[in-house]
N, C-alpha and C positions, 0 to 999 in steps of 0.2 A: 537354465531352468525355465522350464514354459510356464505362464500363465493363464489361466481361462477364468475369466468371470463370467456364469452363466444365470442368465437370469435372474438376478441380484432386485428384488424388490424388498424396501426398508419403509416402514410408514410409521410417521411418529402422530397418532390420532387418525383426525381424517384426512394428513397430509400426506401426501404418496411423495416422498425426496425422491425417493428413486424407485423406478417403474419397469422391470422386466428388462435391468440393464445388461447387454451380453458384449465383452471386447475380448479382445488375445494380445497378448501381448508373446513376442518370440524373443528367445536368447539370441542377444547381440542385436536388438533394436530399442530403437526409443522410441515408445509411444507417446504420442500428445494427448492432453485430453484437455479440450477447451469447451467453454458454455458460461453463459451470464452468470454474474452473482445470485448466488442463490439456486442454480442449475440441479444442484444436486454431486459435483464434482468431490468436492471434500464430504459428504457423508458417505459416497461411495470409497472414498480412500479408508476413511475410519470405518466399514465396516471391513475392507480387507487387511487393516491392520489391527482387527479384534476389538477396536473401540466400540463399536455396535455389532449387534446380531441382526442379522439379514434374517425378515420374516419369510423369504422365498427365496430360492436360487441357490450355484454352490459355486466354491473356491474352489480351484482344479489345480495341481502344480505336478505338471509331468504326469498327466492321467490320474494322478488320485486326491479324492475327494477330502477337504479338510474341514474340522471345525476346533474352530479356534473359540476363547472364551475369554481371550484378554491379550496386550500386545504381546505377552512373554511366550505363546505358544505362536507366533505371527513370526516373532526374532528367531526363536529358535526351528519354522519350517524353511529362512530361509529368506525370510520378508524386510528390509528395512525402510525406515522413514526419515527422510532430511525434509526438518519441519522449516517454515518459513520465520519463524520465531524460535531461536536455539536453544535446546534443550543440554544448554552447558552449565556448569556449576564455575562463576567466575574467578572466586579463590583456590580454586584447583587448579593444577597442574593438567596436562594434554595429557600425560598419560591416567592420571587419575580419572579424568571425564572420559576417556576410552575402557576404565578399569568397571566402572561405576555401573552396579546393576549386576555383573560378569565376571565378581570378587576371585582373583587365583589365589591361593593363599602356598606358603613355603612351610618350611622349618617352622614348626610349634604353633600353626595355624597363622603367621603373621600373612599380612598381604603382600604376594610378590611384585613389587612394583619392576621388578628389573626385567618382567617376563611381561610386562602393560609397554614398557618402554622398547623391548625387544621388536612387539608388535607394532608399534607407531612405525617404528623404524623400518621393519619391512616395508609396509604397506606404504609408507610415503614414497620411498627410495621408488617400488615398481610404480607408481604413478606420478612422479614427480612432484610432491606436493611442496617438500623443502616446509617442515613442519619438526620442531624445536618436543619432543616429546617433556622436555625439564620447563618450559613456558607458562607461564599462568595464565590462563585463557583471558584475563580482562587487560592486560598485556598484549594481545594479537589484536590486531587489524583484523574487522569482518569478514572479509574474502576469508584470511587464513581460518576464522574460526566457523567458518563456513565448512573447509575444508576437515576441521577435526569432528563435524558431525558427522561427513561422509567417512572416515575414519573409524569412527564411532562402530558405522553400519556394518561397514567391511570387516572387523575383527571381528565381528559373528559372523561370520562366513556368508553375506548375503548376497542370493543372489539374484534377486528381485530388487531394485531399489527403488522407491518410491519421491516424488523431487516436488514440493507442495509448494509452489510461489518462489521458487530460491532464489533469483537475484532481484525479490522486493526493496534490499536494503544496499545492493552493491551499487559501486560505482561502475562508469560504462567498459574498464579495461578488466576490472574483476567479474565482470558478468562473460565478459569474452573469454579469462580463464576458467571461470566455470564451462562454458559453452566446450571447451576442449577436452577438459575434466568429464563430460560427459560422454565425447567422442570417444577417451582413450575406454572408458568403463564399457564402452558397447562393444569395441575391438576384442576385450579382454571376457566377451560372452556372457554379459550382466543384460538382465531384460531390464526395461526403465521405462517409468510411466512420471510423465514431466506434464504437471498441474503449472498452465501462466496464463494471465492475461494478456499477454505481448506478444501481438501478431507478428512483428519479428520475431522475434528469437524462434517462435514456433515454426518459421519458415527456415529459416536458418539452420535448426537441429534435428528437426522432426524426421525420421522415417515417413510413418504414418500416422493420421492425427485423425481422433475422435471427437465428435460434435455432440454434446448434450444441451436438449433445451427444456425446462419445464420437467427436469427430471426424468425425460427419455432420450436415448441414441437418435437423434436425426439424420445422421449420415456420417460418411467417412469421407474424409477428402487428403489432394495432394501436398505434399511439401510448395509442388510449384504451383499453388492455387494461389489467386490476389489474398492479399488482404481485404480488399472488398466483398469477394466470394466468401473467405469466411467471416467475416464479422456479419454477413447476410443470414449466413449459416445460424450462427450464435441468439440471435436476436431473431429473426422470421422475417425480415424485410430489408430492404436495401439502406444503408448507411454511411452517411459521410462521413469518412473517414479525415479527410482535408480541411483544415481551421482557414475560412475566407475569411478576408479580412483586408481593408485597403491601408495605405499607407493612413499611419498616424497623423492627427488636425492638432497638433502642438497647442497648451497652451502657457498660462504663466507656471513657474512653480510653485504644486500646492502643495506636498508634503514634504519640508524639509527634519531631515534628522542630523543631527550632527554629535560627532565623538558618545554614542549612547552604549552607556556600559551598563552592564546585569549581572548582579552576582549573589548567587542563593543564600542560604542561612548559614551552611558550612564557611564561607568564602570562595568557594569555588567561581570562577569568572565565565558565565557562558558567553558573552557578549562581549566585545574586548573594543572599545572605540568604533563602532558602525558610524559614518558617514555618507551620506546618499540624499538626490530628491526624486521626487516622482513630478510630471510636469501635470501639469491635468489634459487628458485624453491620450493617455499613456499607459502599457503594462509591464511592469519593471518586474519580473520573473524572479525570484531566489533560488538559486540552485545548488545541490549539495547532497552528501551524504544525509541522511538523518542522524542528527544529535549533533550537530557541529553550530547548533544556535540557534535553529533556525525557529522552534517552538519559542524558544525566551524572548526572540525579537518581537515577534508576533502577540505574544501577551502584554512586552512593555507597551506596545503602541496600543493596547485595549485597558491597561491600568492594572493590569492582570499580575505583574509583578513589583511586589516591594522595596528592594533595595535595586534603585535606577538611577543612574547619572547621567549627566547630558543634558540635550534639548529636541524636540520633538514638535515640531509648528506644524498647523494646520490650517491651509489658508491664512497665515501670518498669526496664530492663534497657540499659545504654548498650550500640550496637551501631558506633560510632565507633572504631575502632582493631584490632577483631576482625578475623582472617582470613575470606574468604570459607568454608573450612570450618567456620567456629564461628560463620557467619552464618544458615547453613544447617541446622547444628545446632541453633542458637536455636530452628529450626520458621519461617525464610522460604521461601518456596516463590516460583521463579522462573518467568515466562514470556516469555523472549529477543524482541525485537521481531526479532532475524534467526534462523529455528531453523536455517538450516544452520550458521550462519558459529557462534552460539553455544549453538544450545539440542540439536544433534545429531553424532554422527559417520555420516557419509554409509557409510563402507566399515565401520559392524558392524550386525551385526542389530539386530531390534526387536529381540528380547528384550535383549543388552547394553545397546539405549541405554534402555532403563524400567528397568535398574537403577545405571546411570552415578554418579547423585549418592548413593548408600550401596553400594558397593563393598566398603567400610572394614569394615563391621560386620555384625551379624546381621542378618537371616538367610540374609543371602548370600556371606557367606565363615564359615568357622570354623577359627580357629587358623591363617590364611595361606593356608588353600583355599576355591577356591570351589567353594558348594554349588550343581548344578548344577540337580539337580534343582527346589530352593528357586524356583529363577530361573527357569527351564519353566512351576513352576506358577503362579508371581507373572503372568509375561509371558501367561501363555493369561488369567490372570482379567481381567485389564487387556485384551488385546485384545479381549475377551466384551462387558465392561462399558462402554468406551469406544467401541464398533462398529467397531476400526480395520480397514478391509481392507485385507488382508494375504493374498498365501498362505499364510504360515506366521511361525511367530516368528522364527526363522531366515532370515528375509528382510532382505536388504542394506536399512536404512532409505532409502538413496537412491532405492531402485527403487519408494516409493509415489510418490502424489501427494500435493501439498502439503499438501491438507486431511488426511490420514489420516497425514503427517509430523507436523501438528501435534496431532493427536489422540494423537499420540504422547509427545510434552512434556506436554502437559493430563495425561494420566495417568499419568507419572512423579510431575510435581509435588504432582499432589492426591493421591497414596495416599499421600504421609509425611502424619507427624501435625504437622500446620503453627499457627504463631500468626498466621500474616500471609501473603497471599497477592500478590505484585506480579506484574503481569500487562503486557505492553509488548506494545502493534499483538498482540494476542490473533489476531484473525480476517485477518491481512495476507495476502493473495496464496490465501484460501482461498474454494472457493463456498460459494454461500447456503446449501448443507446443512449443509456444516460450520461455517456461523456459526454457525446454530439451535443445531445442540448446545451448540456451545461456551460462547454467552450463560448457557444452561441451569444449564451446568457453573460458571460464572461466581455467577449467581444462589443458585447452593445451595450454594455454600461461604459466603457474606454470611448466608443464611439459616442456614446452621448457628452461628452467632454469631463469626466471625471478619470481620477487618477486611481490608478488599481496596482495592487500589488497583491502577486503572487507568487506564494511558496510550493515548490514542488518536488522530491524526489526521482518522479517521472521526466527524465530528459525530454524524449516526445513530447510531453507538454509543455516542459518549458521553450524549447523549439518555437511549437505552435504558435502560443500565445503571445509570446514578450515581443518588446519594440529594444528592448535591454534587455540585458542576462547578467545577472550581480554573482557571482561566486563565494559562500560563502565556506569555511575552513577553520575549526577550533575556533568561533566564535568571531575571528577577523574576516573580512573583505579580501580575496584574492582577487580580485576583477572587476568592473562592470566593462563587461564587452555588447556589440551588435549581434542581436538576433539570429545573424547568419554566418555565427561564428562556429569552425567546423568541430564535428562532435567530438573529433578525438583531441583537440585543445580544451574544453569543455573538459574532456574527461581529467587529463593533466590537472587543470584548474581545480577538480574536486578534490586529487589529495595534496592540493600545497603548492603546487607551482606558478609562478605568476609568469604568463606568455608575454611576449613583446606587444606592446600594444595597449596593453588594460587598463585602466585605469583602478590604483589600487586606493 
């Protein structure tokens, strides 16, 4: 099935998302579609999967014109969606989340599950998915339950498929059988439009790859184009790609953790004995799946969690028992892996949220007022120094974009006078400009002699940045290995395995 989007303009006020968008997409290729947070990439998805009405423009599929009014007329022309955040029900069974929405029913109106089961079983077999239709989807490994959304799609006969961020959450060998999984679906005459931030993979898979910036088509380019060509693409100017950075100036150890266990209200253990130091002028990387601990480590060391065991020094300093204010106090400096949910308030300005975590003291309040002026001029140097745009300081933080949200955090956090810097999914949901910097920012607090620690899902970045790479796996330590450890040991090391060499 061919697709055409012609023209496709959606304006939500006086915001133009998307601006006179036109692509094709052909049977038996995979289109890319790349462009900054905030490009416009996912409301153009949601309006061809019926989640929005396109104020201009039209859907084409095999020369004729559709309108859709919601995803159920999208599924059924033909259209599916493998969302980046899976739209599974995890007390169900796989063929139940394949049944769901697309009820068969048998004899006396029951639902035929053996005919949901029949279908799993096709469709895995011709694509090799090796998928348990009797499984309970919280039961499967991501990859696999990855694979029962593409499932999902395919038992409504689709042949459009739509791929929104999909290996945000895999690991590096599951992203690789994604990557094939894709191959085999273009073979088998599926047109495919593959939403990523990941200048590889988009090199890797791509036929032909579309560039939006600012909510228009900028150009089209090759599979065999740099990565530098298109992140220039993406962004409007030339970008480095490459984390510089000299060898690490060692110094004593300053964050020691030792045997730190976390376990919620249920009992449940996310954190199972952590042991580790950071030396100061050092970035010791966490890497891993998300959900294998690596939010709960992150919180213990900010006070953020209640039921904690262990010990946690800082500069020789127990930080175990402390309020999150006198954790802060100590000189840790936070970077939330969610900034809305916790590193910002959406309804106040820049300037309030850059001075949020010292409110308390000088030189922004005195004697129970605050000084207003103090905060004016703190927030202009900060927005100067951090490039945030803004109209103004006085701008609702909601109203940036993501990258220039978090460049907002970045510069709250690094103007205290910090002993330790923890930095969580730094670069999540921002473009490639605002990675550059951020790394940068990253880089030069480690080079100023303090100890940073950073969590990432992003291998590439862990790569980049660390002087170490800790591995972390259902809440234990698989490794601390050397930075220039090859990515498919790395990958091993995220589901479980501990390679010759690591220190566990």
């Amino acid at each position: 099935m061919k697709l055409e989007l012609r023209n496709i303009t959606k304006r939500f006020g006086s915001l133009v998302a998307n601006d006179s968008i036109s692509l094709t997409v052909e049977p038996g290729e995979i289109h890319c579609l790349l462009g900054e947070n905030g490009a416009g990439k996912s409301t153009l998805m949601n309006v061809l999967y019926g989640l929005y009405q396109a104020d201009e423009g039209e859907i084409v599929l095999d020369g004729e014109v559709q309108r859709f009014s919601g995803p159920g007329d999208a599924m059924a022309a033909g259209i599916g969606m493998v969302h980046q955040h899976f739209m599974l029900i995890p007390v169900f069974t796989v063929a139940e989340n394949v049944m769901l929405g697309n009820e068969q029913t048998g004899f006396a109106g029951r639902l035929d599950l053996d005919a949901s089961r029949a279908r799993v079983r096709e469709i895995a077999d011709r694509f090799g998915f090796h998928v348990d239709p009797d499984r309970l989807v919280e039961d499967l490994p991501v990859g696999v339950q990855q694979r029962v959304e593409i499932i999902k799609a395919l038992s409504r006969d689709a042949e459009v498929l739509v791929f929104d961020e999909p290996t945000a959450v895999l690991t590096p060998s599951e992203t690789d059988e994604l990557m094939e999984i894709m191959r085999q679906l273009r073979s088998a005459g599926k047109a495919i439009v593959f939403i990523t931030h990941k200048l590889r993979e988009v090199r890797e898979v791509a036929d032909r790859i579309t560039v939006i910036r600012l909510g228009k088509v900028v150009g089209e380019a090759s599979p065999s184009a740099s990565n530098a060509e298109l992140a220039s693409m993406m962004v409007g100017r030339p970008v480095e790609l490459t984390v510089r950075k000299d060898a690490p100036k060692l110094g004593k150890e300053a964050l020691v953790v030792r045997d730190l266990t976390v376990i919620d209200d249920t009992g449940h253990v996310h954190v199972d004995g952590l042991s580790f130091e950071i030396r100061a002028g050092e970035v010791l990387c966490v890497a891993g799946v998300q959900g294998n601990g690596q939010t709960e480590l992150t919180e213990a060391l900010l006070g953020l969690q209640g039921r904690v065991r262990g010990s946690i020094t800082l500069d020789g300093k127990e930080l175990v028992g402390r309020t999150v204010r006198q954790i802060l106090d100590a000189g840790v400096g936070f970077i939330p892996e969610d900034r809305q949910v916790d590193g910002l308030v959406a309804g106040m300005s820049v300037a309030e949220n850059l001075m949020l975590d010292r409110s308390h003291g000088s030189p922004f309040t005195r004697r129970g007022s605050l000084q207003l002026k103090a905060r004016d001029e703190f927030a202009r140097r900060m927005v100067h120094e951090y490039d945030v745009r803004t109209p103004g300081i006085e701008t609702l933080v909601g109203k940036l974009s993501g990258g220039n949200q978090q460049k907002v955090v970045v510069a709250r956090e690094l103007s205290r006078d910090l002993r330790l810097l923890v930095a969580a999914q730094p670069t999540r949901g921002v473009d490639v400009g605002s990675i550059e910097f951020i790394h940068k920012q990253v880089v030069a607090t480690r080079d100023s002699g303090l100890p940073v620690l950073v969590v990432s899902t992003e291998l590439d970045e862990v790569v980049a940045l660390a002087d170490r790479i800790m591995v972390l796996y259902r809440g234990r330590v698989v490794g601390i290995v050397p930075a220039d450890t090859p990515r498919d040991v790395l990958g091993l090391m995220m589901t479980g395995e501990t390679p010759e060499g690591a220190v566990a």
